[in-house]
N, C-alpha and C positions, 0 to 999 in steps of 0.2 A: 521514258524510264529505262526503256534496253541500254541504251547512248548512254546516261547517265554510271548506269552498272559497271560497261565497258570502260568507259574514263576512268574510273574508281579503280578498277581491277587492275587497268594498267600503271596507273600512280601507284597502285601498293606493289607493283611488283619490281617498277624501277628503284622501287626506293628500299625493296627487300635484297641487300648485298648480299652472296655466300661467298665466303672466303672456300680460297682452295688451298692444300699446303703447296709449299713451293721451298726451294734448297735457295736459302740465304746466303751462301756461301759462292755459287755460280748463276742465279738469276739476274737480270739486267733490270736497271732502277722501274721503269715502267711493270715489267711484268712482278718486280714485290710490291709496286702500287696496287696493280690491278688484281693482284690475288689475297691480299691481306686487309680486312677492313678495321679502317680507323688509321690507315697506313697511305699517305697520297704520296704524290710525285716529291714532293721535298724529304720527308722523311724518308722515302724510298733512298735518293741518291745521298742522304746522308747515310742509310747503312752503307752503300756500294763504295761509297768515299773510304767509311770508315774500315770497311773491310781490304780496300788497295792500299791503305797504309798501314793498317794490323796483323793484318794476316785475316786468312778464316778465323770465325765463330768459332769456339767449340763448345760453346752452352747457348739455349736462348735465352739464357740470365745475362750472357756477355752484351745483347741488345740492350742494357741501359747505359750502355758505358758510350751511345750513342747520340749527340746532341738533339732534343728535341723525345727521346726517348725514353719514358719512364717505367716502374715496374708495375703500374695500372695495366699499363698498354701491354707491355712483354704479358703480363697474366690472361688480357683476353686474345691476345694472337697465338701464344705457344702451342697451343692442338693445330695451327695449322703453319707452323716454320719448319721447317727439314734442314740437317744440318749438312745432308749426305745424299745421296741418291738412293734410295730405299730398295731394301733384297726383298725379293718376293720371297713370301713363307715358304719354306722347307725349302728353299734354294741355302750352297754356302758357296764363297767366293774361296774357302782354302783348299786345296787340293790334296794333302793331309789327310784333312776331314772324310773327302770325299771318298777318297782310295779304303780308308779303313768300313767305310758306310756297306763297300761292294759285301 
């Protein structure tokens, strides 16, 4: 019965994916496969394709314009697509900003 548990508990957790987000814009086709689910290796290198011939993303609405990719899809991945490298809270990258903050 233990054995049985075990087996059970490892199937459901193979088969429980969690996406992580990841920047569309500079990740390599494997790693938007492997962090986005419902996204494998073909659709991965079709963003990567589509992105060395378009330019960067600047929506993740611009991910239907993707072959293979619909706005199902873009609705259940966009919590986890980045378009940017993300600023830690209360960090700013303008120096402006900064100077006037002191």
């Amino acid at each position: 019965m233990k054995r049985l548990l075990v087996v059970l508990f490892a199937a459901f957790c193979s088969f429980n994916v969690v996406a992580s987000p990841v920047n569309i814009n500079t990740a390599d086709a494997k790693t938007i496969g492997d962090a986005l689910s419902g996204i494998g290796l073909k659709k991965a290198e079709a963003i990567v394709k589509y992105r060395e011939a378009k330019g960067a993303f600047k929506t993740v609405d611009d991910l239907v314009n993707v072959d293979g990719i619909g706005p199902k899809t873009v609705e259940k991945i966009k919590n986890d697509v980045l378009l940017s490298d993300a600023v830690v809270a209360g960090q700013t990258t303008d120096k402006k900003i900064d100077e006037k903050a002191k």
